[in-house]
C-alpha positions as CSV (number, residue, x, y, z in Angstrom):
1,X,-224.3,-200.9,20.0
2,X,-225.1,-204.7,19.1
3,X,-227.1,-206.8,21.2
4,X,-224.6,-208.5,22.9
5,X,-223.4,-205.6,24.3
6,X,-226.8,-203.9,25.1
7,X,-227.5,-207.2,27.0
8,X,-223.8,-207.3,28.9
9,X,-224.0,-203.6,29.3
10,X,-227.7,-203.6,30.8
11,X,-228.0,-203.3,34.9
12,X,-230.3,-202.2,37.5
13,X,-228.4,-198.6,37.5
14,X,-229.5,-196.4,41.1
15,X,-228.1,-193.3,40.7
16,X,-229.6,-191.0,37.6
17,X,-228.5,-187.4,36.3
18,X,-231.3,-185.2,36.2
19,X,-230.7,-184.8,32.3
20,X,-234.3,-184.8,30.6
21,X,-234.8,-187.8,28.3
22,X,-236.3,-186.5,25.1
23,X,-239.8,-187.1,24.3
24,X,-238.9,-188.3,20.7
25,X,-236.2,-190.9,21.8
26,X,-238.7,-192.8,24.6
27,X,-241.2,-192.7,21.5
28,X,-238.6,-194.7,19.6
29,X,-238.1,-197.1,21.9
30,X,-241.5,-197.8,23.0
31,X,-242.9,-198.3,19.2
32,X,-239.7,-200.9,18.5
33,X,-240.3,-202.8,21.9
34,X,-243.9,-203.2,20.7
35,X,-242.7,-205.9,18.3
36,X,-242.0,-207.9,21.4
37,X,-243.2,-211.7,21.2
38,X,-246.6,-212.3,23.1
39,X,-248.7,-215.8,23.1
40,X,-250.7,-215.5,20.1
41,X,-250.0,-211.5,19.9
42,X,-252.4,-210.2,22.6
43,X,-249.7,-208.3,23.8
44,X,-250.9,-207.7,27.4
45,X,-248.4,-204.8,28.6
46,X,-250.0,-201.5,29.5
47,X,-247.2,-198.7,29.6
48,X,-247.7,-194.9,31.5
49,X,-245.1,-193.2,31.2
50,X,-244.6,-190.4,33.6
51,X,-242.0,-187.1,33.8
52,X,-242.1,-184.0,34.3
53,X,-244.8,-182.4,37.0
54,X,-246.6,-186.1,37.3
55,X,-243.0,-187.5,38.1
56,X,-242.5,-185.2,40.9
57,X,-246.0,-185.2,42.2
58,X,-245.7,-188.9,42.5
59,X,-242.0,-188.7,44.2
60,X,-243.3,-186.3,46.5
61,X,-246.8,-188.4,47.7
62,X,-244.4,-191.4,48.2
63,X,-241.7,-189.6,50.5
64,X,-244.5,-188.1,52.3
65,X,-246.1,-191.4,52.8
66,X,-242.4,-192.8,53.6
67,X,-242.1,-190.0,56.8
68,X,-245.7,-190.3,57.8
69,X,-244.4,-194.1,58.4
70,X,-247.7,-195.4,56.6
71,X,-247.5,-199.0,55.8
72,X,-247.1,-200.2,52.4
73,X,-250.2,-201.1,50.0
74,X,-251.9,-204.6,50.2
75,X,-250.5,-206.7,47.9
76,X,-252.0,-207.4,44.5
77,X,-249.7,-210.6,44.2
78,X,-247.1,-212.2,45.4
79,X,-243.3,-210.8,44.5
80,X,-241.9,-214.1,46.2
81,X,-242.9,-217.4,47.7
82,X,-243.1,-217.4,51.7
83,X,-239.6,-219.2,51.6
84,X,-237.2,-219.2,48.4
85,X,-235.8,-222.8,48.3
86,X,-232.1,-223.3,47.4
87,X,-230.0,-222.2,45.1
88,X,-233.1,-219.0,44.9
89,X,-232.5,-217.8,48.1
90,X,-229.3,-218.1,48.4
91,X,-228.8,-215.9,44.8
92,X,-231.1,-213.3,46.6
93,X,-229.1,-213.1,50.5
94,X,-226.1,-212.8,47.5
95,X,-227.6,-210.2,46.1
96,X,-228.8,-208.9,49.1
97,X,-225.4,-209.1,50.6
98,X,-223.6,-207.0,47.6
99,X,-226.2,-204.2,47.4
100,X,-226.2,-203.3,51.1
101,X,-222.1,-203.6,51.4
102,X,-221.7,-201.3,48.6
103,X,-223.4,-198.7,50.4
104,X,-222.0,-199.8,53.8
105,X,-225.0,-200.5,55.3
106,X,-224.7,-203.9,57.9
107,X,-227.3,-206.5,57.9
108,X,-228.8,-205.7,61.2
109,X,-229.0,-201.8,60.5
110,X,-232.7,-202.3,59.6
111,X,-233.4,-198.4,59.7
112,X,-230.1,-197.5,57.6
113,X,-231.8,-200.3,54.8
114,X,-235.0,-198.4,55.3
115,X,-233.3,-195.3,54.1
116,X,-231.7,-196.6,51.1
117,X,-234.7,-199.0,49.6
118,X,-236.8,-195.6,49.7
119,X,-234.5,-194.2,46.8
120,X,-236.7,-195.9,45.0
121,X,-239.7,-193.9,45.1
122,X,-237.5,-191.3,43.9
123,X,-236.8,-192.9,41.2
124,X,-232.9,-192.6,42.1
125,X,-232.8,-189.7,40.7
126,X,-234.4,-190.5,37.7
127,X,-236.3,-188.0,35.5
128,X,-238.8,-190.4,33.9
129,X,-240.3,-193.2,35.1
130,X,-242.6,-196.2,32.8
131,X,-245.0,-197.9,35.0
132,X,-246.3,-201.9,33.2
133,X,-249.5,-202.6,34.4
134,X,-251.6,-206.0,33.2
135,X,-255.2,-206.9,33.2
136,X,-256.4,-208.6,36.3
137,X,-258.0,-211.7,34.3
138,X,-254.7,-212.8,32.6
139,X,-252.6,-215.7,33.7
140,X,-249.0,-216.7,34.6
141,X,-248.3,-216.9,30.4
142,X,-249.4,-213.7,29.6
143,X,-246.4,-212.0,32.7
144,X,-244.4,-213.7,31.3
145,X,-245.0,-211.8,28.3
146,X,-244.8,-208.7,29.9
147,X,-241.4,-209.7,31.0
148,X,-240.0,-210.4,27.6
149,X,-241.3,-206.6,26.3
150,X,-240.0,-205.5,29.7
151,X,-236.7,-206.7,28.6
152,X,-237.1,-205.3,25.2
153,X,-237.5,-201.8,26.3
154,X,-234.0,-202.1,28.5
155,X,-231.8,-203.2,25.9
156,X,-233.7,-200.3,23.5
157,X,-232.7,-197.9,26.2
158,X,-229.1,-199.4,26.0
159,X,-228.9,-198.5,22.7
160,X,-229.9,-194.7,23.2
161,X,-227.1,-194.6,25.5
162,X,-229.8,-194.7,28.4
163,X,-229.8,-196.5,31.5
164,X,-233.0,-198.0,33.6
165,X,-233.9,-200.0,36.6
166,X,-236.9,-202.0,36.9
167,X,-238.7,-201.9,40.1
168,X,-241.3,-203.9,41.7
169,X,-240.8,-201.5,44.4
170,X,-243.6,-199.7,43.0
171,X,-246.3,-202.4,43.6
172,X,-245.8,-201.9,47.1
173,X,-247.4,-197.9,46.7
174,X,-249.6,-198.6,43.6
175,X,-252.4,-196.4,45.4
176,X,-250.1,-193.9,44.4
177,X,-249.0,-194.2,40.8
178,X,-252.6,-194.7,40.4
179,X,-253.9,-191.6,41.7
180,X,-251.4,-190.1,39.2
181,X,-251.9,-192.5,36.1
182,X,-256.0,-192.7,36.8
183,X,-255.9,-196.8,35.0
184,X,-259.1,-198.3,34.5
185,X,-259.7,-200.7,37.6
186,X,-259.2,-204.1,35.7
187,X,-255.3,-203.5,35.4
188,X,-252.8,-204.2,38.2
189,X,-249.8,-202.3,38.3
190,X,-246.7,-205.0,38.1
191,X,-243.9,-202.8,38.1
192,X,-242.1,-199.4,37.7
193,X,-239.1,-198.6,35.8
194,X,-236.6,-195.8,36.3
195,X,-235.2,-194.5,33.1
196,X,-232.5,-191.6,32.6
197,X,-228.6,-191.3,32.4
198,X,-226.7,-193.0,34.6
199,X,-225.3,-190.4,37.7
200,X,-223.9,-191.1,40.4
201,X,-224.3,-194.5,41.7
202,X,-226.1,-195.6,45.0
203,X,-224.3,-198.8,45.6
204,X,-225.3,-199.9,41.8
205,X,-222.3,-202.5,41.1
206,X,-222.9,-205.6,38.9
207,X,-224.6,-208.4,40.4
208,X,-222.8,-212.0,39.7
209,X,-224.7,-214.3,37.5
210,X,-224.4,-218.3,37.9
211,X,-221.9,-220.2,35.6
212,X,-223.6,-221.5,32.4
213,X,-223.5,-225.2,33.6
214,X,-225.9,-224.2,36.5
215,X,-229.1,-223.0,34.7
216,X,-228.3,-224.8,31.1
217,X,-228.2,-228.1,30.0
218,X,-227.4,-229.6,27.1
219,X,-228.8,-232.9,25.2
220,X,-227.7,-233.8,22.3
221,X,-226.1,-236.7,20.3
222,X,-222.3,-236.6,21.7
């Protein structure tokens, strides 16, 4: 697979066979996506990993704290500003939009979108599960580092024939994963990542992407 399709190819897949990843191949991946660029190379990503007994420990905490009804953890940042000026918010009621009429759910049907955003902390399926933390003291420059060896590892997967979906879902229970993962207390947990072969699909279709001459610009001498 070249990296054009690894990158066309790559989507937030929801629906994962239960089909062990092998220890060897998540190895691979991980040491290659280590070469990922990072200001000055302090690369600040912080992977755990997590199958197995862990994987369904965690799952089974989460649902249990999803039918006890108990609120979310307090937030360690922000995912999103207050209010997402245009074209932002209108990409993410799109997105919004698509996801919830794949799986037939209406708008107003708060408890039916309840039930399907807790798939993910069940990974959707999935039998292994990466979890990116960063140290508290590092700045905006330094996530967005993260978010570049994020990326790395998805397009890896792609080429294993493996599919993944990244999840800031996971912020929201990081009491959690960190009762499972034990990380020292300076790290913050950013996000969680689903990783497996794709299954059946919980309202996974292709999200749009804006034409090129809305995000790029070109200046040159013509």
């Amino acid at each position: 697979m070249d990296v054009y399709e690894a990158v066309t190819s790559r989507r937030a897949v929801r629906g994962f066979t239960d089909q062990p990843v092998p220890r060897e191949v998540l190895e691979r991946v991980l040491s290659a996506a280590a070469w990922a660029p990072s200001g000055s190379n302090i690369q600040p990503w912080n992977i755990y990993v997590v199958t197995g007994g862990p994987l369904a420990e965690l799952k089974k905490r989460a649902g249990e704290r999803l039918d006890a009804g108990e609120p979310w953890d307090e937030a360690e940042y922000e995912q999103y500003p207050p209010e997402l000026k245009s074209p932002y918010g209108e990409r993410r009621s799109a997105f919004g939009k698509q996801r919830y009429g794949e799986l037939g759910v209406a708008r107003e049907d708060l408890e039916a979108r309840q039930r399907a955003a807790s798939a993910n902390w069940r990974c959707f399926g999935a039998p292994a599960a990466l979890f990116c933390y960063i140290d508290r003291g590092l700045g905006p420059a330094q996530w967005s580092d993260v978010g570049m060896y994020l990326q790395t590892v998805m397009l890896l997967l792609r080429a294993e024939g493996l599919h993944s979906c990244p999840q800031m879902a996971w912020a929201k229970f990081h009491k959690s994963v960190a009762e499972i993962v034990s990380p020292p207390d300076e790290l913050m947990l950013f996000c969680g990542m689903s990783i497996g072969y794709e299954g059946v699909s919980q309202g996974g279709g292709r999200t749009g992407r804006a034409p090129l001459d809305e995000t790029v610009r070109f200046i040159d001498g013509c």
